[in-house]
C-alpha positions in Angstrom: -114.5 53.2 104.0 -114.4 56.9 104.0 -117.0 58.4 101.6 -116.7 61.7 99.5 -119.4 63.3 97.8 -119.5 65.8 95.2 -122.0 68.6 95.0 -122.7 70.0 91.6 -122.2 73.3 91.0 -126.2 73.9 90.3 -126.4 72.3 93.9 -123.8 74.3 95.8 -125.1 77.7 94.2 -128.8 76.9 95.3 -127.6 76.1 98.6 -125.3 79.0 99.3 -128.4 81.3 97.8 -130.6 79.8 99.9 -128.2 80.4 102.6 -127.7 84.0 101.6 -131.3 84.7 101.1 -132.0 83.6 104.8 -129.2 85.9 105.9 -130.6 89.1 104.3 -134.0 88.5 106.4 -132.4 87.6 109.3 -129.9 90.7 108.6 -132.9 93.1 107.6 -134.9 91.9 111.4 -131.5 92.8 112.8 -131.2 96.3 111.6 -134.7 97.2 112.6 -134.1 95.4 115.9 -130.8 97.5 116.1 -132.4 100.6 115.1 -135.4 100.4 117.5 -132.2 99.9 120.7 -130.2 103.2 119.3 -133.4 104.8 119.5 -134.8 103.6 123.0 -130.8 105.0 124.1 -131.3 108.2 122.8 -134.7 108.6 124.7 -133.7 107.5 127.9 -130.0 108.8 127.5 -129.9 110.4 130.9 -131.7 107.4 132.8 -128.6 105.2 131.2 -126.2 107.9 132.3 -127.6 107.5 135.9 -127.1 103.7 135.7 -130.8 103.2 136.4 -131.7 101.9 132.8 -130.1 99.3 130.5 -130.9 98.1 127.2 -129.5 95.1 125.3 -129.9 93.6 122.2 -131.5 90.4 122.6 -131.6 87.6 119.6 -135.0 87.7 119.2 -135.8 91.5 120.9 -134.7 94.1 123.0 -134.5 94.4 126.7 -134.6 97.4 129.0 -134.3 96.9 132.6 -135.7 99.9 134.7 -134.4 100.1 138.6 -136.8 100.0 140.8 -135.5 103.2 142.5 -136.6 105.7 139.1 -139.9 104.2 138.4 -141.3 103.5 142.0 -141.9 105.3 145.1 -139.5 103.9 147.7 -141.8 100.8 149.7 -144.7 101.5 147.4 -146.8 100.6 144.5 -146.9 103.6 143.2 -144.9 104.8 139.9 -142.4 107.4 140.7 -142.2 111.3 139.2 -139.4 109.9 137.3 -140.2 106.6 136.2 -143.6 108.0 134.8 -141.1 110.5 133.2 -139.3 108.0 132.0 -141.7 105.1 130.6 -143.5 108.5 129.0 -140.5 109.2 126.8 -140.4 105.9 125.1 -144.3 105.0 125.2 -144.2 106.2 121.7 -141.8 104.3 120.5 -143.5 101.3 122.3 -147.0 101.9 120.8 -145.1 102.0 116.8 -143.0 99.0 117.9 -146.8 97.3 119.1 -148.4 98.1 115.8 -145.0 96.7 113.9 -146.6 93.4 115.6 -144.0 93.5 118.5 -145.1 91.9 121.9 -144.0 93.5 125.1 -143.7 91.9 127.9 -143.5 93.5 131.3 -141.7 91.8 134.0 -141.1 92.7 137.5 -138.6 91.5 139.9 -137.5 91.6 143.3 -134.8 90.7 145.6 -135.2 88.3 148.3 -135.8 90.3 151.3 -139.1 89.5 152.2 -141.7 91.9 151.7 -141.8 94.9 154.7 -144.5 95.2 156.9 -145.9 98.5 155.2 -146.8 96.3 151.8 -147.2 93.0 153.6 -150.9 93.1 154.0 -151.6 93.8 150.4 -148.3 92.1 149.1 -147.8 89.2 150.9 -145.0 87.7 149.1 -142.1 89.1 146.3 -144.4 87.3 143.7 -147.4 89.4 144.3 -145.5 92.8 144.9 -143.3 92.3 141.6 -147.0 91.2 139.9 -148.2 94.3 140.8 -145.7 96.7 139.6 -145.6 95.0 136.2 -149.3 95.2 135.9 -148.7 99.2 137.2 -146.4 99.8 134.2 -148.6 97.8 132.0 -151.5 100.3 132.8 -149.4 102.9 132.4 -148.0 101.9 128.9 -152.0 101.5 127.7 -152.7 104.9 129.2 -149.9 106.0 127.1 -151.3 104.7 124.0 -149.8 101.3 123.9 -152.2 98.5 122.4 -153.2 96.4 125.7 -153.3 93.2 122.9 -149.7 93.8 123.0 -149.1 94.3 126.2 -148.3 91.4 129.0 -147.4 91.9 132.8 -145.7 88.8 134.5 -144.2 88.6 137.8 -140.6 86.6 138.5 -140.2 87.7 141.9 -137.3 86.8 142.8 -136.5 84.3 141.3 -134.1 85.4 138.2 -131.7 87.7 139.9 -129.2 89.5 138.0 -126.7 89.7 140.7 -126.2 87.6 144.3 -128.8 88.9 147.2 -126.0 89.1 150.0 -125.2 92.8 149.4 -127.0 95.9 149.3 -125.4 96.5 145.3 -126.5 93.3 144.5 -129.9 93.1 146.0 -130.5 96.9 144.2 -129.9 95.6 140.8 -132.7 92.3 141.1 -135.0 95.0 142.2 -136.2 96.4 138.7 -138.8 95.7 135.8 -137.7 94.8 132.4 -139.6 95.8 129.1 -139.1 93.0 127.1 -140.0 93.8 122.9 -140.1 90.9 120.6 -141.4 90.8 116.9 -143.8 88.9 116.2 
């Protein structure tokens, strides 16, 4: 037997308020969320423009991936002219977002080539080269005034790609560090 049931009207309004009231947080976290991306773009306009940065709008943060080409020496663990350039134009915005209570994570990646014979010694593996360029970027952010509470460097080697390893396109895009900002 199919039941119906009838909501009172008290019931219904509470409900939908509740309902309402939940969206304007959720809608308020989203605008500042949104707000904190357009202005990440506007600071690394040209780095977009170039392909070698991306940012998106995550549901609980924002992303930007970095290419390994702007913000490292080529074969190296060392940050790039252009990549210090670059993580300096938005280190202020980091270090407002940090004291808002945002965590950021830093998380370096690789393709799966293994690691050349020039970093091999030091950097056995993709895990331990892509670990230490996050935790090179996470120096860097603290240097730049970003609270080191905030700050967390992880490595994923290769192991999340963002496009297949069998070209030289593909294999370019895994190879990059992502600044991930969350509110906590």
């Amino acid at each position: 037997m199919l039941q119906t049931r009838i909501l009172k009207p008290s019931a219904a309004l509470s409900g939908a308020a509740a309902v309402l009231l939940a969206g304007c947080v959720s809608a308020s976290r989203y605008n500042h969320m949104l707000q904190e991306r357009e202005a990440l773009e506007a600071s690394l306009r040209a780095e977009i423009s170039a392909d070698q940065v991306k940012i998106d709008e995550l549901e609980d943060g924002i992303r930007v991936r970095m290419s390994d080409e702007l913000l490292y020496v080529p074969g190296s663990v060392e940050l790039h002219a252009k990549g210090r350039a670059a993580l300096g134009k938005v280190a202020g915005q980091l270090t407002s977002m940090a004291a808002q209570g945002y965590e950021i994570d830093v998380v370096g990646n690789t393709d799966d080539v293994p690691v050349g014979p020039k970093l091999a010694e030091r950097y056995p593996t993709n895990w331990d080269l892509a670990g230490a360029r996050a935790a090179l970027v996470v120096r860097y952010l603290q240097d730049g005034g970003v609270d080191p509470a905030k700050l967390r460097g992880i490595s994923a080697g290769q192991y999340h790609p963002v496009a297949p390893n069998d070209t030289a396109a593909g294999r370019a895009r895994n190879r990059r560090t992502e600044l991930l900002m969350r509110p906590r």
